[in-house]
C-alpha positions as CSV (number, residue, x, y, z in Angstrom):
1,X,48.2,40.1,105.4
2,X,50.4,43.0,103.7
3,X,50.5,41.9,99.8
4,X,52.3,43.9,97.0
5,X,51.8,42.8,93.7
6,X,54.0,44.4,91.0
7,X,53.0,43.7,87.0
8,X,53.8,46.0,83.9
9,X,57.4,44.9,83.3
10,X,58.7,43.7,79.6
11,X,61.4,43.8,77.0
12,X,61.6,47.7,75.6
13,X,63.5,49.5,73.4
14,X,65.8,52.4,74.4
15,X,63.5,55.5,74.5
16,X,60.3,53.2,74.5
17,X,57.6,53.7,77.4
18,X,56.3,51.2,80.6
19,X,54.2,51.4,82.4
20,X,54.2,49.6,86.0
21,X,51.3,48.8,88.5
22,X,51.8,47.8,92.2
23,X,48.0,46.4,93.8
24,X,48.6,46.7,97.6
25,X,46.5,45.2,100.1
26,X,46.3,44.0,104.1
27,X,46.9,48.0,104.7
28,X,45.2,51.3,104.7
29,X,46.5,52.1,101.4
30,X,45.5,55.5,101.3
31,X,46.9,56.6,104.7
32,X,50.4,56.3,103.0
33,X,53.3,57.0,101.3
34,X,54.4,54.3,98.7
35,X,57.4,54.1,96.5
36,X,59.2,52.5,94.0
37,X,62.5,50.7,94.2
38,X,64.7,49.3,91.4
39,X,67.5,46.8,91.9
40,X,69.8,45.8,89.0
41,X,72.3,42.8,89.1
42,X,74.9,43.1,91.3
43,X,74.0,46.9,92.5
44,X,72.1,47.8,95.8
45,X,68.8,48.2,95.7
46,X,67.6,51.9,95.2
47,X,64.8,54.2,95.7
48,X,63.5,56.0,92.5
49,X,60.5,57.5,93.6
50,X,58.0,58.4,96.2
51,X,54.2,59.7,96.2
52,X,52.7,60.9,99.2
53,X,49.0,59.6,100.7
54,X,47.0,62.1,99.0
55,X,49.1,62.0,96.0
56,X,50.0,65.8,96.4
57,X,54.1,65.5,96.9
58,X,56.4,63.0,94.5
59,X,60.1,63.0,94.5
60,X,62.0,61.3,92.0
61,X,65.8,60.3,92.3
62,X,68.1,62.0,90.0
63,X,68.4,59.4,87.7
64,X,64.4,59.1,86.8
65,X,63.5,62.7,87.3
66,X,62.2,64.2,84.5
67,X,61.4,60.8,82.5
68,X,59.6,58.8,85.6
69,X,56.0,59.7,87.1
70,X,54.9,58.2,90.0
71,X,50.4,58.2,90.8
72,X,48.2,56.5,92.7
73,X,44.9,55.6,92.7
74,X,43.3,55.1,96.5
75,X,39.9,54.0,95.2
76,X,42.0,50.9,93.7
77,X,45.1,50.4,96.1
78,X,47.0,50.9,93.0
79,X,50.4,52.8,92.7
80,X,51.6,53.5,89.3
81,X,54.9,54.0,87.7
82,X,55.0,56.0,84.1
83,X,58.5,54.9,82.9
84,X,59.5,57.2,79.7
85,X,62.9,57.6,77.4
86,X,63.9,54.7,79.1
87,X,67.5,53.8,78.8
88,X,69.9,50.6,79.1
89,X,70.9,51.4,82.7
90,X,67.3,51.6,83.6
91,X,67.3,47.7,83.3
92,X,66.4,46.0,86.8
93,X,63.7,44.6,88.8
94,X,61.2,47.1,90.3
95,X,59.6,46.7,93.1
96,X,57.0,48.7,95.2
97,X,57.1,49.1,98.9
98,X,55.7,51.6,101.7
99,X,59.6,54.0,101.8
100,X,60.2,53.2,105.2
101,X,62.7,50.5,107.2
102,X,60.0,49.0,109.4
103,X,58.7,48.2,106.5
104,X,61.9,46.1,104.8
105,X,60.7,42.4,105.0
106,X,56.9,42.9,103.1
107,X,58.7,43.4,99.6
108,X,57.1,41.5,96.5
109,X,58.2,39.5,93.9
110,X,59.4,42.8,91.3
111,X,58.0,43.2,88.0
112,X,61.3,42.7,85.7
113,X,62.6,45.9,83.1
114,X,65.1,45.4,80.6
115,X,65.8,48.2,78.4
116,X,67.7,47.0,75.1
117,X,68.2,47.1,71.7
């Protein structure tokens, strides 16, 4: 069965660094695209960035570009998320997920953010 685990979440300061992990199994993980999502109290959830099978394309929403990475590592069914000069309205719940529809009801539990002083 399809199973995304999210971990790496915490209490930061503004301008501090996280780092977030996603373990995916029940899929050919390296076939591919994953991405990350965010979804903060009361807003819709959002797409923040994508890496493609092989790792060779990302894209990054407005918002996180420039201060987000998104890798992966096939030989581990691992997607990471490098979160830097985080800031107060980066506070949500991330989750990880394949960035397509069919795809909608296999989300996981979300690794919580909260970016405060």
């Amino acid at each position: 069965q399809v199973q995304l685990v999210e971990s790496g979440g915490g209490l930061v300061q503004p301008g501090g660094s996280l780092r977030l992990s996603c373990a995916a199994s029940g899929f050919i993980f390296s076939s591919y695209s994953m991405g990350w999502y965010r979804q903060a109290p009361g807003k819709e959830r959002e797409l923040v960035a994508t890496i493609r099978f092989d790792g060779s394309i990302t894209n990054y929403s407005d918002s996180v570009k420039g201060r987000f990475t998104i890798s992966r590592d096939n030989a581990k069914n691992t997607v990471y998320l490098q979160m830097n000069s985080l800031k107060p309205e980066d506070t949500a719940m991330y989750y990880c997920k394949r960035p397509v529809r069919q795809w909608d009801n296999y989300w996981g539990q979300g690794t919580q953010v909260t970016v405060s002083s």
